[in-house]
C-alpha positions in Angstrom: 107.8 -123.5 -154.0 110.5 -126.4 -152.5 113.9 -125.8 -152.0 115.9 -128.9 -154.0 116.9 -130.8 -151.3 116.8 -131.7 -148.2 115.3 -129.5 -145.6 111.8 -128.3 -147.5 109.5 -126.7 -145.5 106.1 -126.3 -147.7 104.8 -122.6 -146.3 101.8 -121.6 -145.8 99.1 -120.7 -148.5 98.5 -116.9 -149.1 94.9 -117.4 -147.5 94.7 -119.2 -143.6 92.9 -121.5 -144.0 89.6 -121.4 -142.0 90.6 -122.7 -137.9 87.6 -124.5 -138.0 88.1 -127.4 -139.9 89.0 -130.7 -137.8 91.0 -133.2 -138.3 89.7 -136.8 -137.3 91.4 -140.5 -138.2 90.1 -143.7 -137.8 92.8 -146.4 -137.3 92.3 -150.0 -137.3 94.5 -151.2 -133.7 97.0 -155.0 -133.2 93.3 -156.4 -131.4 91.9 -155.5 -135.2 89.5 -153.1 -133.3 89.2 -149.4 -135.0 90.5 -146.0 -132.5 89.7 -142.9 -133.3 92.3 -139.9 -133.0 91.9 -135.8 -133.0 94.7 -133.9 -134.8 95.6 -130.9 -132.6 98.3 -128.9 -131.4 100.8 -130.9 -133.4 100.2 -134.2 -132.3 97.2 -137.2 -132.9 95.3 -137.6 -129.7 93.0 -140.9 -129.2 89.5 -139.7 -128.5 87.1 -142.5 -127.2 84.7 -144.4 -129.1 81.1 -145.8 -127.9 80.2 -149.3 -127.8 77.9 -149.3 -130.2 80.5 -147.9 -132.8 83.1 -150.3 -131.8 80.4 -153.5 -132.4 79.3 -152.5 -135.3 82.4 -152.9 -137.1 83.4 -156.3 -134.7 80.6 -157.8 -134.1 82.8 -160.0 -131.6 83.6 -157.3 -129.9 83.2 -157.1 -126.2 82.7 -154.2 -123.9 84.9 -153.8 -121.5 84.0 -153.1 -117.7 86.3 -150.1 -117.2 85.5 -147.2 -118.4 86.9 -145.5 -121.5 89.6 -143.1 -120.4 89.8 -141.5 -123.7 88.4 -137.7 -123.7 85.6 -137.0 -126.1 85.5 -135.5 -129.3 86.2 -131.9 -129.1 84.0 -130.2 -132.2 83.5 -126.4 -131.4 80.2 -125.1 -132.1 80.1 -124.8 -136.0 83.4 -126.9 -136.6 83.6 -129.2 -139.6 85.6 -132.5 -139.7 87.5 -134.2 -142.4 87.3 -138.2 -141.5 90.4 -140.2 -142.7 89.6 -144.0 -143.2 92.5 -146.2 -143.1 94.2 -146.7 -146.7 94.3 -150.6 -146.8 90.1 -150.1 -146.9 90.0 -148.0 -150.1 91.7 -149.6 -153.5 92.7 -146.9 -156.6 93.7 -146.7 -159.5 93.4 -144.7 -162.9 91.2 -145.5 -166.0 89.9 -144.0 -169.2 86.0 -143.7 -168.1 83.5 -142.2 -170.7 81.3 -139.0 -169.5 77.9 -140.9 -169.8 79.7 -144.1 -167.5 80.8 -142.2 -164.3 77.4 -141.8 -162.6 76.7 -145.5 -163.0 78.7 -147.3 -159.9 78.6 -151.0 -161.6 79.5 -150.2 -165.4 83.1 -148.3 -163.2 83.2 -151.0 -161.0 82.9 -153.4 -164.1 85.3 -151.3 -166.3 88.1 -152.2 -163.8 87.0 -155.3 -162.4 90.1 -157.4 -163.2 92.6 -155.3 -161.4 89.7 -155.9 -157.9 90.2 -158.4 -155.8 86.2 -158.4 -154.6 83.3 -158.6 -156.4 82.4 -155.5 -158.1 78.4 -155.6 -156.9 80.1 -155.6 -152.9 81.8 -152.7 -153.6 81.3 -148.5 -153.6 82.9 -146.6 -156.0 83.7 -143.0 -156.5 84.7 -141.7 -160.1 86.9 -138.6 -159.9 88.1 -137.2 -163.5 91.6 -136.1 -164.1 92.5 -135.7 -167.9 90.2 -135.8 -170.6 88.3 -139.5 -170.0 91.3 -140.3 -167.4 90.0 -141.0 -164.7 90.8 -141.6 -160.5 88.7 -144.4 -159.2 88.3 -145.2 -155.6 86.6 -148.7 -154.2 85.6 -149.3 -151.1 82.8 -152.5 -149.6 79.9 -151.4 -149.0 79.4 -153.3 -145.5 82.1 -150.9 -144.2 80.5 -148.0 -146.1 76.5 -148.8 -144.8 77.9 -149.0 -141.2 80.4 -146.1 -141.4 77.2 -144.1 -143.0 75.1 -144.9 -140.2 77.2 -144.7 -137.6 77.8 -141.2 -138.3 74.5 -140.6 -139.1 73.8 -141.3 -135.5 76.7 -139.6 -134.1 75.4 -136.8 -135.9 79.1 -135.9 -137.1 79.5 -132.5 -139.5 81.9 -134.0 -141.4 83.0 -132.3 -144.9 84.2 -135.3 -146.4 85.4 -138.8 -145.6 88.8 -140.3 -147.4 91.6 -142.4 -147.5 94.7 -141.1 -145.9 96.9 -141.3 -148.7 94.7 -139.2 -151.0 95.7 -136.1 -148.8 99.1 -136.4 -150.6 97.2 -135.3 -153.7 97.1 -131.7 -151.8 100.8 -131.0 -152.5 100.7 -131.5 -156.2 103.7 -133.3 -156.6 105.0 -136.0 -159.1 105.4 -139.0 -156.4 104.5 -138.4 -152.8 106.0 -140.6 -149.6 104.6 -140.1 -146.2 106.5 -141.7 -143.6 103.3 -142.3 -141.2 104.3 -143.8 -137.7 103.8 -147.5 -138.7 102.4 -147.0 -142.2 103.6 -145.4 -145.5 101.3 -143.8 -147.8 102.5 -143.2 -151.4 100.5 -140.9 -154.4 101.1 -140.6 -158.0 100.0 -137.3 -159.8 98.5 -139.8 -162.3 96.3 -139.9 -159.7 96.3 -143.2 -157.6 97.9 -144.2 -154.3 98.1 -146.8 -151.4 99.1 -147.4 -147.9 100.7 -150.2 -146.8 102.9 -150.8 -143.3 106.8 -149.8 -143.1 108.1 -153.0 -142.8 107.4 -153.7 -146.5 107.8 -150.1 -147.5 112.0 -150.8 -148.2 111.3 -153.9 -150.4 108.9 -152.0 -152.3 110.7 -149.1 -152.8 112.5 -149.9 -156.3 109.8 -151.2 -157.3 107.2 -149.0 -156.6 109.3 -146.1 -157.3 112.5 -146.4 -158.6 111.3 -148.6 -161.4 108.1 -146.7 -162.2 110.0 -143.6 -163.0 112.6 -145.8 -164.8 110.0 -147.1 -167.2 108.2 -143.3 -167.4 112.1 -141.6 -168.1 112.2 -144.5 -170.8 108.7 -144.0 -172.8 109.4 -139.8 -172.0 112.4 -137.5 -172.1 110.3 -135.3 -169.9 110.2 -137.4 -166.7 113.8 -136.8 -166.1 112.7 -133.9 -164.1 109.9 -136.1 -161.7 110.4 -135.4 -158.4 109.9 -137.4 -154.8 108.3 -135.4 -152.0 108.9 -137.1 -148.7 107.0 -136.2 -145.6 107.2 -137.4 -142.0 110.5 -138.5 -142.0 112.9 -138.3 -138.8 116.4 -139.4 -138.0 115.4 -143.2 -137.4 114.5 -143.1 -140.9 118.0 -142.5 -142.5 117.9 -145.8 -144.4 114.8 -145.3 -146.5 115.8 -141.4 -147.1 119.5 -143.1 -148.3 117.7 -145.2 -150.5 115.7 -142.9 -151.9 118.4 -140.5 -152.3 120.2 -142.8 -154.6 117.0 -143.8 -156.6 116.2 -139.7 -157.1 119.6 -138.0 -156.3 118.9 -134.1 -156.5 115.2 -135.1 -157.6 114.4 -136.0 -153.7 112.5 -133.1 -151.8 111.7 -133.2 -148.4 109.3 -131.1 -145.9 109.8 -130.9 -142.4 107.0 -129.7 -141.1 104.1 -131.9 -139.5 102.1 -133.4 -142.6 99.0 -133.0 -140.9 99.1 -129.2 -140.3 100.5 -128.9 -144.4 97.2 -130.8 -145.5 95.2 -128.7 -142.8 96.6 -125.7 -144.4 96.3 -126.5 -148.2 92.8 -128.7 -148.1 89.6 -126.6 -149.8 86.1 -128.7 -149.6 85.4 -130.2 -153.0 88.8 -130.6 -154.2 89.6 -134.3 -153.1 87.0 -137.3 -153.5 84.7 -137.7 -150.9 83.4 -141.6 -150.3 80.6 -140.1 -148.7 78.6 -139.7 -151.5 76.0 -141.4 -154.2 73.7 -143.5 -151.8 76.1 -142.7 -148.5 76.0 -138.8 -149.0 75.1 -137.4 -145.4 72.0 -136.0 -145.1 73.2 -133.2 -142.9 77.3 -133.2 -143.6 77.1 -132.3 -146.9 80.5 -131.4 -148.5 80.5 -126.8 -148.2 80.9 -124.9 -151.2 81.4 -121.2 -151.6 78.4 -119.1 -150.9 77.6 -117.8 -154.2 77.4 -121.4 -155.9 73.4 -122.0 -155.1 72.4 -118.5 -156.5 74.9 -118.8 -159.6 73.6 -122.3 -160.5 70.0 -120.7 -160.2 71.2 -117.8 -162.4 72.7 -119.9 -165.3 69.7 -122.1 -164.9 67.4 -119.5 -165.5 69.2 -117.7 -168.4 69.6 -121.4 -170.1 65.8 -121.6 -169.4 65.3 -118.1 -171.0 67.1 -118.7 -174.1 65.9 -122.3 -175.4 62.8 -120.4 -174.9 63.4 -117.5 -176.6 65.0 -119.6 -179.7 61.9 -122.0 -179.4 59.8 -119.6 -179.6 61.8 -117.9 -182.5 61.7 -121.2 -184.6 58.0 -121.5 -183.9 57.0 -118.5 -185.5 59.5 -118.7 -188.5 58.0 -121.7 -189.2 55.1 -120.3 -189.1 55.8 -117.2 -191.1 57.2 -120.1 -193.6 53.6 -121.5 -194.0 51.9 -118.3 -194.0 54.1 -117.4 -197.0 53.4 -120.4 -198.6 49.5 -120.4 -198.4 49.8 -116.7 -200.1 52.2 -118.1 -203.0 49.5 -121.0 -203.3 46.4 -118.8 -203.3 48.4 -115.5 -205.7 49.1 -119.0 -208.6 45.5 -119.8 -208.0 44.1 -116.3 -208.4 47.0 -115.1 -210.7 47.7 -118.7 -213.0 49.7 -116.7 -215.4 51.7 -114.3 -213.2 55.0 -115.5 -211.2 55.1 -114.3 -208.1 58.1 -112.0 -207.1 59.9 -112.1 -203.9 58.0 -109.2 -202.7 54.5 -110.5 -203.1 52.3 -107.6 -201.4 53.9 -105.3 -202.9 53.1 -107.2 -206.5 49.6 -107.4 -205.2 49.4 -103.5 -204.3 50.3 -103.2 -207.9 47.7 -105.1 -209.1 45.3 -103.2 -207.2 46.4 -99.9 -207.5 46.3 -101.0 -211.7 42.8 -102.9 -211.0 42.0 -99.4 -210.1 42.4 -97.4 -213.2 40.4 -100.1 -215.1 37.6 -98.8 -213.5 38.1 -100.1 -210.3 36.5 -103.9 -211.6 38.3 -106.3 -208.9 38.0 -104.1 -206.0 33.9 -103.5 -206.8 33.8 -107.7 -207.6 36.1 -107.9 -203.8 33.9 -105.3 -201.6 30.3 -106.9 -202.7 32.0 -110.8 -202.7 33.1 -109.9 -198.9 29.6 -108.3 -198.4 28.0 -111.8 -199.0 30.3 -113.8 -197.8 29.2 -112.2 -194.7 26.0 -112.5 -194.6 26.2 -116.3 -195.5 28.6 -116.9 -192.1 25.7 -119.2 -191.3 26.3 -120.8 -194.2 29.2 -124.3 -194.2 31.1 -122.7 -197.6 34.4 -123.0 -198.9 36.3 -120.9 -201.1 38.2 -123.5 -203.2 39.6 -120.6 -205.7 39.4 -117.5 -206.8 40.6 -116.4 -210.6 40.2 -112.8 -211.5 40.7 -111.7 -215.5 41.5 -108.2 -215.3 40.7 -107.2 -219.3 37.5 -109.2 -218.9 36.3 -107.5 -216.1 35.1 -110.5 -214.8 35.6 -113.4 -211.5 35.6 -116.9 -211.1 34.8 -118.3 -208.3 35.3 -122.3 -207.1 32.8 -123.1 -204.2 31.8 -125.9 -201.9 28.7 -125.6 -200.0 26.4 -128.4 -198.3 23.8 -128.5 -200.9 23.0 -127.0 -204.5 20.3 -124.3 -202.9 23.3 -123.2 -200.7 24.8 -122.2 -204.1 21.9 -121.3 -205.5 21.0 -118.3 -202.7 24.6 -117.4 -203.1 24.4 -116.4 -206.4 21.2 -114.9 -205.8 22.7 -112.8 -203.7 25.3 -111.4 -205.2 23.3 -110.6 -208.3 20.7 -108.6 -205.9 24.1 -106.2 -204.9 24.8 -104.6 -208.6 26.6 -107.6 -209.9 26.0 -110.3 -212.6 26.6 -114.1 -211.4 26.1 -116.8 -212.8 26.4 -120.8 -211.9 28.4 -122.2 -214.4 28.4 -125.8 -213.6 27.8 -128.2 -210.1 29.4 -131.5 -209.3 28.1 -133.3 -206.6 30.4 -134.6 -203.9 30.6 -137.0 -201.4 30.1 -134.5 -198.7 28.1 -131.2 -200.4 28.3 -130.0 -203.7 31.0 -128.0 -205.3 30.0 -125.1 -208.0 31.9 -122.6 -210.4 30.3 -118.8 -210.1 31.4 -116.4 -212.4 30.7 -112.7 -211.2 30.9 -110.0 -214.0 
């Protein structure tokens, strides 16, 4: 992918990318006023700002009485933009963030508020994960963020994503990243945090932020002897820094050629880098694009998640039930049957004791067929089978019943003597609600 040295000229990726995709830069001016520039045909061109822009970010500002020579923004019909904000307004760094943390702005924001030189309730963060719980976090206030968001609201901008300039470096995928930026440097970690700052304390900084920094990584790990520099943007009146870093990385130094902005034009797919615009600022029509199939995938996994906690639902719902069911027949088959244990197949054990009820001359299945016969015709009737006991030598059935009053009991035995069978009512307690009775049918 880069040559070792020297000249480096990152190619381009196997897919163009898409020629629609414009690059726009906000840059704050000496007068501390903000300009913002095009990218296009390999150089930055200043395109003109409205009033009400311009004051909303100064409100000293004063409108001047010649007109704005700048040319407008040119967006062909169905472009999309990629905003960069200046680097000094957006503050990173790296932390371990839990899963259940990083969609609540103040417990980030007061996970790294010592390293923060503002308040962490005047301030918007973003929460990008890296590693594990590692974590990229991005702060920015939230007066530039509420006036950014409207103003582009108004402007009606179809902007992908807004970002600081140095997180572009993140593109390239390299160890350290330098870009040599006119009167600004931006530097990037692939730990994933960066910062720009202006050139004339870039060379102060440099061991520092660099040399020593890969000093004390080299030290705690054998394996960052082989961290390499990328350096972008630099020309021939930069020959000290590119000296200094030469004897800071040796062989390690790598440097492109090509114009930065068409390498990150090239290399940038929506989604990939953070994107400020987003929690409470998210555009309401500049949302960041994703691939076409995403909406009807996400619908599709929704669905067959859907489909399955319902199908395993309804699965445990019915085993459960069949659980109960087979418990009420074990209950009842010790009621009926007190000195039989009841085998693992239970209607099968029962079809025995049928089939041998049967050849005794057919006794329970006679006592069963004229008991179901007036249990029938009683349906009227508030009764409760509290047990049933069958003796299979004897020939003869006990029955436990609950019915509202003793004549309740009373026709029910009638009844079942009047179809070819003897009963008798052995005994009646009363209860608090009806009266329970022992029948025994012969």
């Amino acid at each position: 992918m880069f040559k070792k040295k020297s000249v480096n000229e990152i190619g381009m990726p196997a897919v163009p990318p898409k020629p629609a995709l414009v690059l726009l830069r906000l840059t704050e001016t000496s007068a501390n006023e903000l300009a913002l520039h095009q990218w296009g045909d390999g150089v930055w061109r200043e395109a003109a700002l409205d009033d009400e822009f311009l004051s909303a970010f100064n409100p000293d500002f004063e409108a001047s009485a010649e007109p704005d020579i700048h040319p407008s923004l040119n967006l062909p019909e169905g472009s999309k933009a990629l905003l960069l904000l200046p680097g000094n307004w957006v503050w990173s760094g790296v932390e371990s963030i839990p899963k259940a943390a990083r969609r609540q702005a103040n417990a980030i924001g007061y996970m790294v508020e010592e390293q923060l030189a503002e308040d962490v309730e005047d301030l918007h963060f973003v929460c990008t994960p890296r590693n594990g719980d590692i974590c990229s976090i991005y702060a920015i206030s939230k007066g530039k963020m509420e006036i950014l968001h409207s103003q582009i609201e108004r402007l009606n901008w179809p902007l992908v994503a807004a970002l600081p300039e140095y997180l572009l470096l993140d593109l390239l995928e390299s160890d350290v990243s330098l870009w040599l930026d006119g009167d600004q440097a931006h530097v990037w970690q692939s730990s994933g945090q960066g910062l720009s700052i202006r050139r004339e304390y870039l060379q102060p900084l440099l061991g520092s932020l660099l040399g020593e920094v890969v000093s004390a990584e080299e030290e705690a790990n054998e394996e960052a002897e082989g961290k390499k520099l990328l350096l972008l943007g630099a020309g021939e009146e930069d020959g000290l820094v590119v000296a200094e870093l030469e004897s800071l990385f040796a062989d390690r130094l790598q440097m492109n050629q090509r114009p930065p902005e068409e390498v990150f034009l090239e290399r940038y797919k929506p989604g990939k880098l953070s994107n400020l615009l987003s929690g409470d600022y998210q555009l309401a029509s500049g949302k960041t694009e994703s691939v076409w199939w995403a909406k009807p995938a996400k619908v599709v996994v929704f669905c067959f998640a859907a489909q399955l906690l319902f199908f395993v639902g309804a699965g445990a719902y019915y085993h459960w039930q069949a659980e109960q069911a087979e418990e009420q027949a074990r209950t009842m088959f010790a009621e009926m049957f007190p000195n039989v244990r009841p085998s693992a197949q239970l209607r099968r054990q029962l079809d025995g004791f049928l089939k041998n009820a049967g050849n005794q001359g057919g006794a329970f299945a006679t006592h069963m067929q004229q008991l179901s016969k007036v249990w029938t015709e009683q349906r009227g009737k508030e009764m409760e089978l509290q047990s049933l006991r069958f003796d299979g030598q004897r020939g003869e059935m006990v029955l436990q019943l609950k019915a509202q009053t003793l004549s309740d009991l009373d026709t029910f035995v009638s009844k079942l003597s009047s179809n070819g069978l003897r009963a008798d009512l052995l005994g009646a307690n009363e209860l608090k609600e009806g009266v329970s009775g022992r029948v025994r049918v012969q």
